[in-house]
TORSEZA-272331 format. One record per residue (C-alpha): residue number from 1; z, y, x. Coordinates in steps of 0.1 Angstrom, whole numbers. Layout:
<atoms>
num->NUM, zz->Z, yy->Y, xx->X
...
</atoms>
This chain:
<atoms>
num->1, zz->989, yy->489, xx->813
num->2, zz->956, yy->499, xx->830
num->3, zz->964, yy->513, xx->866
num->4, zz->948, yy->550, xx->869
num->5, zz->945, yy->580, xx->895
num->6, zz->965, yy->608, xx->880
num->7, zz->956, yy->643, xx->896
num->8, zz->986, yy->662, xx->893
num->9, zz->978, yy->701, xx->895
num->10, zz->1008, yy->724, xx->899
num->11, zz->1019, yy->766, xx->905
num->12, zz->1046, yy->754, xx->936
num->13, zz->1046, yy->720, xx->956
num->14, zz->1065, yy->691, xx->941
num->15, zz->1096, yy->686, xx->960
num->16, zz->1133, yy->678, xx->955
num->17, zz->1146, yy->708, xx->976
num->18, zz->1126, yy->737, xx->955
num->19, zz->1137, yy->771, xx->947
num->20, zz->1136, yy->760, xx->912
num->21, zz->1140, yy->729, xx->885
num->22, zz->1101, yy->731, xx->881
num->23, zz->1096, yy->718, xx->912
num->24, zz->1119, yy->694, xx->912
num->25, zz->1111, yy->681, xx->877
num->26, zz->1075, yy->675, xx->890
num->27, zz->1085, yy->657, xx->921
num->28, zz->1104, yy->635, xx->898
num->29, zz->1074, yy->628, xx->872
num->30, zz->1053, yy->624, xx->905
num->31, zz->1074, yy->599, xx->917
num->32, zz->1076, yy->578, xx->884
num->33, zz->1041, yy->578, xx->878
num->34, zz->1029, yy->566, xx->921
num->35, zz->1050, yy->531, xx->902
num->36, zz->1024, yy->519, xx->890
num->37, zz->991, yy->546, xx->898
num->38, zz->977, yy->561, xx->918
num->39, zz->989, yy->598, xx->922
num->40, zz->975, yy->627, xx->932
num->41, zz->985, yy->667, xx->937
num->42, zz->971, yy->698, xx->944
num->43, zz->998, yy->725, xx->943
num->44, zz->999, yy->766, xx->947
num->45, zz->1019, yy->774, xx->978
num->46, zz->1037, yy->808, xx->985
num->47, zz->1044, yy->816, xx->1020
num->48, zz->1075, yy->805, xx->1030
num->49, zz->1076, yy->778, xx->1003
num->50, zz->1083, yy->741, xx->1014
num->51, zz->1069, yy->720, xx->1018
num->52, zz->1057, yy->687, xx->991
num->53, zz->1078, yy->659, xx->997
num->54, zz->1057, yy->623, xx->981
num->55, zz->1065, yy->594, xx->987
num->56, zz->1039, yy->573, xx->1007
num->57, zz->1020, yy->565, xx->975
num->58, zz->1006, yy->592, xx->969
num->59, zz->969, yy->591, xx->976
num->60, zz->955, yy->631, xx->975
num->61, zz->980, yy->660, xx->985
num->62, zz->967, yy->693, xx->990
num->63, zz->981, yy->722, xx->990
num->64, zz->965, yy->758, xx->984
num->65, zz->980, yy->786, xx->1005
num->66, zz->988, yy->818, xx->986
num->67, zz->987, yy->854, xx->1009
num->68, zz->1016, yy->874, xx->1005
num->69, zz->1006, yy->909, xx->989
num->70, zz->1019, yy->939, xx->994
num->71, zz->1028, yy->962, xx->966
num->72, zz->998, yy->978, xx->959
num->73, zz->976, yy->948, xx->962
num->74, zz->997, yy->934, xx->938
num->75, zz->994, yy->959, xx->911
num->76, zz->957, yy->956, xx->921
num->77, zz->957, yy->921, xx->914
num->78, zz->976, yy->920, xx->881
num->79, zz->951, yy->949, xx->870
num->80, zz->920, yy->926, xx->878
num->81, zz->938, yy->897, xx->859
num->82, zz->949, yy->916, xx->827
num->83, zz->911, yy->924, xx->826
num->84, zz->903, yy->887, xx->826
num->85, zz->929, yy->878, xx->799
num->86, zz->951, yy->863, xx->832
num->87, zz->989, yy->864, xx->831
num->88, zz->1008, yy->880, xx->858
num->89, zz->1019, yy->846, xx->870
num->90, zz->981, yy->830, xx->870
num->91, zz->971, yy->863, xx->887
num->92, zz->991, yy->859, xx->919
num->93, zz->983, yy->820, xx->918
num->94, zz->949, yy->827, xx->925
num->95, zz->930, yy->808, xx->900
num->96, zz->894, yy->815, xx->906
num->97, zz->908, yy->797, xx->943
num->98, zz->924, yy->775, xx->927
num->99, zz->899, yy->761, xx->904
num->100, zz->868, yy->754, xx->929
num->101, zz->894, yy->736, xx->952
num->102, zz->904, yy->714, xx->921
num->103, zz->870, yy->707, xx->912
num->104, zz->865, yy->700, xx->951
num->105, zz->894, yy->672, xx->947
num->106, zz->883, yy->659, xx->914
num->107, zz->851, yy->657, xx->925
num->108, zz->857, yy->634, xx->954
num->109, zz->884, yy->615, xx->946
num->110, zz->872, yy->610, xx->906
num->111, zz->906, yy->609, xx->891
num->112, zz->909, yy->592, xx->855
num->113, zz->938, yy->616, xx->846
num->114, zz->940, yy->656, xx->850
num->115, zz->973, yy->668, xx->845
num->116, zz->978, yy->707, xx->848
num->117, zz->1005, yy->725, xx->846
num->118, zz->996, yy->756, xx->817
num->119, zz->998, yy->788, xx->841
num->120, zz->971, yy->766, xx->861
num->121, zz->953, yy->754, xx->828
num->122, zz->922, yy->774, xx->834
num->123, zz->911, yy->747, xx->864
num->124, zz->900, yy->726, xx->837
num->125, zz->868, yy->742, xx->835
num->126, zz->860, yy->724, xx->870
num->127, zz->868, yy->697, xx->866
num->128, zz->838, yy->684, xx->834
num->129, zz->846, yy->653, xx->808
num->130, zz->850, yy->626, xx->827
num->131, zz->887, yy->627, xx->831
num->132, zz->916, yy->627, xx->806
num->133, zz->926, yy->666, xx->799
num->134, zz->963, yy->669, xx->800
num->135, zz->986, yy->700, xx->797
num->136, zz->1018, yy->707, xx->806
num->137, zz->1038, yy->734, xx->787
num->138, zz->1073, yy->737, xx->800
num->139, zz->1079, yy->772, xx->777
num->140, zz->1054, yy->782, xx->747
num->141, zz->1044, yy->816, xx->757
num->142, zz->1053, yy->826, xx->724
num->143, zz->1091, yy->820, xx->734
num->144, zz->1086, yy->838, xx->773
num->145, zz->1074, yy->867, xx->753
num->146, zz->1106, yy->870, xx->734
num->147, zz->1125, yy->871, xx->766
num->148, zz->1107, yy->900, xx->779
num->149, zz->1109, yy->916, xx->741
num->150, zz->1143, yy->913, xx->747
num->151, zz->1149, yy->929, xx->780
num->152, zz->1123, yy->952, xx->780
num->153, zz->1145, yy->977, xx->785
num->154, zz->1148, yy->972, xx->822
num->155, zz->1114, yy->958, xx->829
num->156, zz->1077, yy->974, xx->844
num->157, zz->1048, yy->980, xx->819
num->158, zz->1032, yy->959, xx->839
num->159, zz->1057, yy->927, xx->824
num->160, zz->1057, yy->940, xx->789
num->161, zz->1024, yy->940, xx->787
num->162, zz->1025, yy->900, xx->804
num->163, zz->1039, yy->890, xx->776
num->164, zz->1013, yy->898, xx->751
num->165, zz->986, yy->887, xx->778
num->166, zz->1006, yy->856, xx->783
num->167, zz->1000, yy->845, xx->746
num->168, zz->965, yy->848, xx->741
num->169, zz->959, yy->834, xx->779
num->170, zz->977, yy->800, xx->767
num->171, zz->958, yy->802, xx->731
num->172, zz->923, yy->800, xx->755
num->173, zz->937, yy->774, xx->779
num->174, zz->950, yy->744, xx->749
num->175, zz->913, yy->742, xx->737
num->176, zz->902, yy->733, xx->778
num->177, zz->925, yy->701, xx->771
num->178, zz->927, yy->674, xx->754
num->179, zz->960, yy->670, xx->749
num->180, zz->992, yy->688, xx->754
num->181, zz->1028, yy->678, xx->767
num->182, zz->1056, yy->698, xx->754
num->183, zz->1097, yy->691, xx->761
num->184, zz->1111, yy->700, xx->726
num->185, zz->1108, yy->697, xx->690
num->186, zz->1110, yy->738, xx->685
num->187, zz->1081, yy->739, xx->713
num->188, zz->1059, yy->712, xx->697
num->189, zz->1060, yy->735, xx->665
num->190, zz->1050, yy->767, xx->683
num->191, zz->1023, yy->750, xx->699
num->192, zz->1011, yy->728, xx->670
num->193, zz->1005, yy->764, xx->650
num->194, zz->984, yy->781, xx->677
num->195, zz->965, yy->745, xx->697
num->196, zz->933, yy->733, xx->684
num->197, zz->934, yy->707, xx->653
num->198, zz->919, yy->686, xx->678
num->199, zz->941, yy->688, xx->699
num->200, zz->971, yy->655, xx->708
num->201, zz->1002, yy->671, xx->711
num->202, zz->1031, yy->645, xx->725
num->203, zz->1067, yy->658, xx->730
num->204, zz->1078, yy->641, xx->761
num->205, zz->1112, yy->656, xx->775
num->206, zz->1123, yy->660, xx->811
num->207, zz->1137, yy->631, xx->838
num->208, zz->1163, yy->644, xx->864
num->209, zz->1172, yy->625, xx->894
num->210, zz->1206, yy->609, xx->893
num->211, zz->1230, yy->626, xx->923
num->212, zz->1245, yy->589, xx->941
num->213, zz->1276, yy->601, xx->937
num->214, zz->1291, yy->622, xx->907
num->215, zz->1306, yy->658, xx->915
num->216, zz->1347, yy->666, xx->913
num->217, zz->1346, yy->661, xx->877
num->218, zz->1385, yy->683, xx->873
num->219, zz->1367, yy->708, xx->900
num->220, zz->1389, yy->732, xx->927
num->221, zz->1418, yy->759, xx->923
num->222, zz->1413, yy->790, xx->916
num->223, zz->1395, yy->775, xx->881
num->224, zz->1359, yy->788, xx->876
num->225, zz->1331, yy->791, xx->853
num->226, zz->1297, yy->785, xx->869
num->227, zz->1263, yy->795, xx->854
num->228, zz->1230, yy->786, xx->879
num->229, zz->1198, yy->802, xx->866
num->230, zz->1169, yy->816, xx->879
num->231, zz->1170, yy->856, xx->871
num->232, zz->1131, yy->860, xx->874
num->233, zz->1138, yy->843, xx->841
num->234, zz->1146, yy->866, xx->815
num->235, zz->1168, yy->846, xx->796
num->236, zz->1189, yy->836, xx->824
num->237, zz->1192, yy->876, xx->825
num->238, zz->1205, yy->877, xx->792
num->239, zz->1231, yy->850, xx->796
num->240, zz->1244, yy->862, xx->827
num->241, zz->1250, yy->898, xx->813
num->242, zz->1268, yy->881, xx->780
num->243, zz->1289, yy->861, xx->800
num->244, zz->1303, yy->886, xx->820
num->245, zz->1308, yy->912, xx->797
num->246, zz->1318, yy->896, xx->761
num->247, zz->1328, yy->863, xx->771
num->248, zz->1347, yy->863, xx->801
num->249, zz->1369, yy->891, xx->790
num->250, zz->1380, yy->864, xx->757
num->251, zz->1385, yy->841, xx->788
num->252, zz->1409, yy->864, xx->805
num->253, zz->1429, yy->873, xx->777
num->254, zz->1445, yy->835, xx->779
num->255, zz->1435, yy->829, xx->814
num->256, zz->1434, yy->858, xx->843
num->257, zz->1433, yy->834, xx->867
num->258, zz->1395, yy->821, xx->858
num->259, zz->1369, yy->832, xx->874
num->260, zz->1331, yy->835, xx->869
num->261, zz->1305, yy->825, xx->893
num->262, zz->1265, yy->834, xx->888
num->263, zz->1243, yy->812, xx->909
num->264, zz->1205, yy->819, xx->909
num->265, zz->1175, yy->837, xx->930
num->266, zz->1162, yy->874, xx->925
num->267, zz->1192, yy->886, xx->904
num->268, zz->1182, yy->920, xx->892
num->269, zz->1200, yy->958, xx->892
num->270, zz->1217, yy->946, xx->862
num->271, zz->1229, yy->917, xx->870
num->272, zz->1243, yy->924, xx->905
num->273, zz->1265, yy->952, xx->891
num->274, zz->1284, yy->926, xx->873
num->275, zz->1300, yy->916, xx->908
num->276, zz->1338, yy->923, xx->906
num->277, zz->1372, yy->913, xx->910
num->278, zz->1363, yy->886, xx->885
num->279, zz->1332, yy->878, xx->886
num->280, zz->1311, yy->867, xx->915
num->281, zz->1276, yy->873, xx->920
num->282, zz->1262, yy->850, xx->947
num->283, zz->1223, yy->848, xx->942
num->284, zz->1204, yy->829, xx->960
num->285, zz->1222, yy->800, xx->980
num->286, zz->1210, yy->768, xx->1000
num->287, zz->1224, yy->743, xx->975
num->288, zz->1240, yy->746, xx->937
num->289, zz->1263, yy->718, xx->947
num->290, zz->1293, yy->733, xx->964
num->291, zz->1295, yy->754, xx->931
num->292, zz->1290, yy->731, xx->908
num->293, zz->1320, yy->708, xx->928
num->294, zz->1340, yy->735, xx->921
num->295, zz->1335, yy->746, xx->887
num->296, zz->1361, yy->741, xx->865
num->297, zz->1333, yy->740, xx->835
num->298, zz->1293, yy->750, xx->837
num->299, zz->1284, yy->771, xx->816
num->300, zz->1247, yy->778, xx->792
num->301, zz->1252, yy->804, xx->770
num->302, zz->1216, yy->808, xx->760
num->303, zz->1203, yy->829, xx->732
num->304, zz->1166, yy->829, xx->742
num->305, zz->1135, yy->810, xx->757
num->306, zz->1117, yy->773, xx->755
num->307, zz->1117, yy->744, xx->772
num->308, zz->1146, yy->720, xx->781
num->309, zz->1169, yy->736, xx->809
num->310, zz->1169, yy->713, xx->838
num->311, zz->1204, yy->736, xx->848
num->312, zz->1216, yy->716, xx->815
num->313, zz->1201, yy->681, xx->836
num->314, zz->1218, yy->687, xx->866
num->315, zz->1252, yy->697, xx->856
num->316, zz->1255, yy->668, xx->836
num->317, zz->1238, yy->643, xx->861
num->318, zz->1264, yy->652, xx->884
num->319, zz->1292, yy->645, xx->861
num->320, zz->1304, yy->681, xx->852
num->321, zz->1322, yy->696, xx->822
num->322, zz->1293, yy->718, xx->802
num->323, zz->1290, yy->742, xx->775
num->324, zz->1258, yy->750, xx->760
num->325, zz->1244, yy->771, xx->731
num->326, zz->1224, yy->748, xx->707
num->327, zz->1191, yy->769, xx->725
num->328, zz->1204, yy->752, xx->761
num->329, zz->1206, yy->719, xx->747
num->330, zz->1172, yy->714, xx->731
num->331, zz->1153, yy->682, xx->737
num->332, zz->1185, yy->664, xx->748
num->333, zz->1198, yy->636, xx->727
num->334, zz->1232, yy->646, xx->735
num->335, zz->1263, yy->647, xx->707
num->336, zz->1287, yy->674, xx->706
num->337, zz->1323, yy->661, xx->719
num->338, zz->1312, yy->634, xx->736
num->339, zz->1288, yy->640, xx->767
num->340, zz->1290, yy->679, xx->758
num->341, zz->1303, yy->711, xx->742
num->342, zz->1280, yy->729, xx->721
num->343, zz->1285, yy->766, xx->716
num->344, zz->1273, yy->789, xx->696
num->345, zz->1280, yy->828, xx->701
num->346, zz->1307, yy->849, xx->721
num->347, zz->1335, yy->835, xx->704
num->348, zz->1327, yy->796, xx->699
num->349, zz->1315, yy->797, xx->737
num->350, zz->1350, yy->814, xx->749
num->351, zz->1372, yy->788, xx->728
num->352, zz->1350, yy->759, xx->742
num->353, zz->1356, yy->772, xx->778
num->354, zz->1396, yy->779, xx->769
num->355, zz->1401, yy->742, xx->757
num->356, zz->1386, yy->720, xx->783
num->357, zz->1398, yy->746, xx->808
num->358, zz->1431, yy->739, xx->796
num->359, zz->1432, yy->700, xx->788
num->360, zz->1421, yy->678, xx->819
num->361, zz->1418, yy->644, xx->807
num->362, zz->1393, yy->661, xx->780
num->363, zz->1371, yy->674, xx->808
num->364, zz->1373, yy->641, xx->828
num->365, zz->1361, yy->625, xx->798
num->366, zz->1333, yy->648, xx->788
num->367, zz->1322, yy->648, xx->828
num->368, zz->1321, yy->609, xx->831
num->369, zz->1305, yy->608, xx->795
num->370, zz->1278, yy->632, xx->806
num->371, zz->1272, yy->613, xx->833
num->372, zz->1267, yy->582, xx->821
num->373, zz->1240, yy->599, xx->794
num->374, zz->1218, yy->608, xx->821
num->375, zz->1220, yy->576, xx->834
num->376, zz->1206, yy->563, xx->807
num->377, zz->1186, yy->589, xx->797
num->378, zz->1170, yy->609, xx->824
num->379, zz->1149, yy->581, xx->840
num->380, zz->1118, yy->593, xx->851
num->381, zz->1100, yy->559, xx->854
num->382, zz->1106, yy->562, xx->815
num->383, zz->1093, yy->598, xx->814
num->384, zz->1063, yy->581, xx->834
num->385, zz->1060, yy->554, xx->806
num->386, zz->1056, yy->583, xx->780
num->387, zz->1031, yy->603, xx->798
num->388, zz->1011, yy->565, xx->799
num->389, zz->1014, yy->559, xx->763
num->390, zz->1003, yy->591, xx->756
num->391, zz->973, yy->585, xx->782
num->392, zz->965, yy->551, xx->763
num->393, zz->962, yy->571, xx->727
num->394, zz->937, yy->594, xx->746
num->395, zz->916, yy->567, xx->759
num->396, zz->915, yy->554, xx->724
num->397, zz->901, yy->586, xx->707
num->398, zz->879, yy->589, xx->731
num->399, zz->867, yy->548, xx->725
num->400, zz->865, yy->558, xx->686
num->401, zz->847, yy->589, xx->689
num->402, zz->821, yy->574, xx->709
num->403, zz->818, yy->545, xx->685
num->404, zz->836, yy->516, xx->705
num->405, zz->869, yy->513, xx->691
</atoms>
């Protein structure tokens, strides 16, 4: 396999202690890919956002500050962007910024590979034809649309009219590349109808990192039912809301003494009020860990949304009891009783909780079963070895189009 430079370009900085799985997930890729190239990131950075953490192999790191706005520069921003068919998320990335300091990077350090996350794909167009075009969807826009559909109800015009934005934004930015990485087999199909004919479109899932030792697989008295999410994310919103207010009470009906814990940054009005003498709302926190210890089972009840769910990764990486909807657990080659429940609806979800809740050994062995699938699974030096078949293919096409293959 040939060694290349892979220019990695990314909305947060790579690092195993972020806010959220994305920037995790690209640490890891990072990682698996310095084995055997030459890696390279430039990375948004809010302020007050950590810092990257690469190991020593990587060659280029760079990160591009982001000002913190206030309100009305925000809504000022957002304005300019709509006008320029930019989502609210490329808007406050600064992509005009963005771009000239990729071109800056690609420029000088003449990378083989360009890799760009799709909020970020527009700093293609710096970067000319010499290198490999690679994008990155993590959730069809198509699918982030639906969220917001879903709960417009409590959200801005501003987001409602994102989601439209969002779609024809991601339609402009698959014809910069030349290829496209999605994480599922629903994904690939929303993709494939909208990306150029041209266009390579691989379906490479998520790695996780594997914890060195497994959680409390039985977890701690009083028993509880964890669900970690990111509420910026509507989806997460919609869970959360279901959970506390058609599940749990099925829950309590056999068990009062279970409890329900909601882990995750920014949780809005809606979510917050859920917070009660059963259900505890704790936001944003330090680490997951202590709560996932302690759960009795984690929980994904999710109706909505793309992507794979790296809150799905984690939980079962560290050896913990889950139920998932079938939505939670795309991508995953998991099997339904062995390495994990799958749920679908109020009452399938409830009964799952109720029965390994209630049997022990069952959630030992689904814990230790979990675990041992990630194991095999979740490598991200094989994630790396997808991303460099897929990289191989490209360099071919390119070799037959140009009359040497």
């Amino acid at each position: 396999m040939a060694v290349r430079r892979v220019l990695i370009v990314a909305p947060f900085a790579p690092t195993s202690q972020g806010r959220h799985g994305g920037a995790r997930a690209l640490r890891g890729l990072a990682d698996g890919l310095s084995e055997r190239h030459e890696v390279g990131v430039v990375h948004a950075q809010e302020e007050g956002e950590g810092d990257a953490e690469l190991n020593a192999s990587c060659s280029v790191l760079e990160a591009v500050r982001i000002p913190a706005d206030g309100p009305r520069k925000r809504r000022v921003r957002a304005a300019a962007g709509f006008a320029r068919g930019r989502s609210l998320w490329a808007a406050s990335l600064g992509v005009p910024t963005m771009t000239r300091r990729v071109s800056a990077v690609a420029e000088q350090w003449r990378p083989d590979v360009i890799q760009v996350e799709s909020v970020l794909g527009e700093t293609l167009r710096g970067v000319g034809e010499a290198p490999l075009r690679v994008l990155t969807v993590h959730e069809p826009a198509e699918l982030r649309r639906e969220g917001v559909s879903l709960r417009s109800k409590g959200m801005s015009l501003a987001h409602r009219v994102d989601g439209a934005v969002a779609v024809r934004e991601e339609r402009r930015i698959l014809s910069l590349a030349e290829a496209a990485v999605v994480l599922t087999r629903r994904d690939h199909g929303i993709i494939a109808r909208v990306a150029p004919p041209v266009l390579e479109l691989a379906t490479i899932p998520l790695g996780w990192d594997i914890p060195a030792k497994p959680l409390d697989p039985l977890g701690a008295n009083p028993p509880s039912i964890v669900f970690v999410g990111s509420f910026i994310h509507p989806p997460n919103v919609d869970a959360a809301v279901r959970l506390a207010r058609e599940i749990l009470p099925l829950i309590r009906r056999e068990r009062p003494d279970i409890r329900l814990e909601l882990v995750g940054s920014q949780p809005p009005a809606e979510v917050r009020a859920l917070a009660g003498e059963a259900v505890r709302v704790a936001g944003d926190v330090p680490s997951v860990r202590p709560y996932l210890d302690r759960a009795t089972v984690v929980v994904a009840p999710l109706a909505i949304g793309g992507g794979m769910r790296v809150k799905v990764l984690e939980a079962m990486a560290a050896g913990k009891a889950f139920v998932g909807s079938p939505r939670a657990v795309e991508g995953l080659s998991v099997q339904h009783g062995r390495e994990i429940f799958v749920a679908e609806g109020v009452d399938q979800t409830a009964a799952a909780i109720l029965r390994l809740a209630g049997d022990a050994p069952a959630r030992v062995a689904l814990a230790r079963a979990a675990r041992a699938w990630a194991e095999r699974e979740l490598s991200w030096s094989k994630m790396a070895r997808r991303h460099e078949e897929l990289y191989a293919r490209l360099d071919n096409r390119r070799a037959i189009r140009l009359g040497r293959g």
